[in-house]
N, C-alpha and C positions, 0 to 999 in steps of 0.2 A: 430644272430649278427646284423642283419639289415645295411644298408647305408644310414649316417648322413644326416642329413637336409642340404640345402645350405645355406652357411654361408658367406653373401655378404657383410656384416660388415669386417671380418677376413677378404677378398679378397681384400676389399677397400683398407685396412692399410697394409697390404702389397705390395700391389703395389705401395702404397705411399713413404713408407720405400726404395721399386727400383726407385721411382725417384728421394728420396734425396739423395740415394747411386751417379747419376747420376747425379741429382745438383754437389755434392760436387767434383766430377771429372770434372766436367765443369768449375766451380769456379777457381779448382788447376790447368788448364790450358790455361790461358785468350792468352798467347801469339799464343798458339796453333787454338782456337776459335776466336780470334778477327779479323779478315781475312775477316770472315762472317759475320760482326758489323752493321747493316747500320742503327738502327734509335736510334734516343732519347727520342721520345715520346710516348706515348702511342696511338695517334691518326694516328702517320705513322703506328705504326705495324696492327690496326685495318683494314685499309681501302684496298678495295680489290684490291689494284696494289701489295701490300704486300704480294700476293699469288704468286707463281711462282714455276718451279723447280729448282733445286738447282745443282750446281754443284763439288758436292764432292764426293772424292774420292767413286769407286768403291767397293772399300770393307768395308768403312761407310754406303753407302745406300744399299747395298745388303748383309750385311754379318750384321756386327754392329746394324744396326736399325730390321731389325728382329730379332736379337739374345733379344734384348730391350723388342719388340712385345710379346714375346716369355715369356718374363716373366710377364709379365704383365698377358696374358692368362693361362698361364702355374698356377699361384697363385690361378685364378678367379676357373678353373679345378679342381685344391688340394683341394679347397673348394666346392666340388660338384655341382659347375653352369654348367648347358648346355653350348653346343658347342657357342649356337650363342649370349646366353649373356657374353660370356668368351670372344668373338670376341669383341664384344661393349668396356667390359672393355680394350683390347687392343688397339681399338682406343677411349676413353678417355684418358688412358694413354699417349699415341701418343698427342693430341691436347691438353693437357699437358703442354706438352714438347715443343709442337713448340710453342704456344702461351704464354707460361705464364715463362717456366723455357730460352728459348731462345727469348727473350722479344724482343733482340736486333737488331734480324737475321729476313728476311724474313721468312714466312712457307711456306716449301716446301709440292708441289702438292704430288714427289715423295716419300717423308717419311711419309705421313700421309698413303698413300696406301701400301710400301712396311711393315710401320712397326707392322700393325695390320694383314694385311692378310700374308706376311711370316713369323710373331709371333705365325700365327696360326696354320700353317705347322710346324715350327719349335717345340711349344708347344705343339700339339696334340704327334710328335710323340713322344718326351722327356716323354712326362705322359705316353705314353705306356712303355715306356722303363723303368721307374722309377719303374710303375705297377709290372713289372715281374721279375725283377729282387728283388724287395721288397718281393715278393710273393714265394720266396725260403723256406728251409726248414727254421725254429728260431733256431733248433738244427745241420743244415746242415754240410757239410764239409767246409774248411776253403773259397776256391772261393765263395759258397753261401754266407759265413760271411764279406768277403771282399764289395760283390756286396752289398748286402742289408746293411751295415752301411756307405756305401759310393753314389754311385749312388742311392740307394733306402731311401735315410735318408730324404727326403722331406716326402715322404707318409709313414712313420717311423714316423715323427714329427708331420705331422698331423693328424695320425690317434690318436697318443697320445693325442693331445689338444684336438679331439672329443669324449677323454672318451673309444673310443676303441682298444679294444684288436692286438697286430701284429698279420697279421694271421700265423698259423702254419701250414702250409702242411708236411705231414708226409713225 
């Protein structure tokens, strides 16, 4: 059966796909984000006074921007990348985000760090968990069939796009 190549293209685009998920709920909530507004140009957001931490809510920068992380890594993973380049893509994703999709807002010292390295905690254990429970019987009883079409449907899905087999444990 072998274990597919890493597929850094496939990883790219979807991680892409979770920022525009993440654009377009940013978008849908200007009154909720504009709070956070401060420049108009592109050369305030550039220059290094622009860097700072951020003061938002606690469970945005410790729950929300890893859960973010998270996928970001979590994608780069499904697609067979190492630990530490799955990290990278996490904070690309990340830098992103602060610089390009939040144009308007300072970047934050705090989300560039929480949302790559708790993406990564967060994502490492989600693939295991995805991992084993996927890894149930194909013919199992109905809880195997719950877990692996629900929680396990990520590496269900991509094991499909790579051409391989769900595995079967007896």
């Amino acid at each position: 059966q072998g274990h597919a190549d890493p597929d850094y293209l496939r990883a790219a685009v979807e991680g892409s796909v979770l920022l525009g998920f993440g654009f377009i709920w940013y978008l849908s909530k200007p009154d909720f984000n504009a709070k956070d507004w401060e420049f108009d140009t592109l050369a305030q957001k550039v220059s290094p006074s622009a860097i700072r931490f951020d003061n938002n809510m606690f469970t945005t920068n410790m729950l929300e921007h890893p859960i973010s992380g998270g996928g970001y890594y979590g994608f780069a993973r499904l697609n067979h990348i190492g630990i530490p380049t799955s990290l990278a893509y996490s904070f690309v994703g990340s830098t992103i985000w602060e610089y390009m999709f939040e144009w308007r807002e300072k970047v934050s010292i705090n989300d560039m760090i929480m949302t790559p390295f708790g993406g990564m905690i967060i994502g490492e254990s989600m693939l295991k968990m995805v991992e084993y429970v996927s890894s149930g019987p194909a013919r199992g009883k109905w809880p195997h069939q719950v877990a692996r079409h629900t929680l396990g449907l990520p590496t269900t899905l991509h094991r499909w796009l790579d051409g391989r087999p769900a595995e079967d444990h007896p």
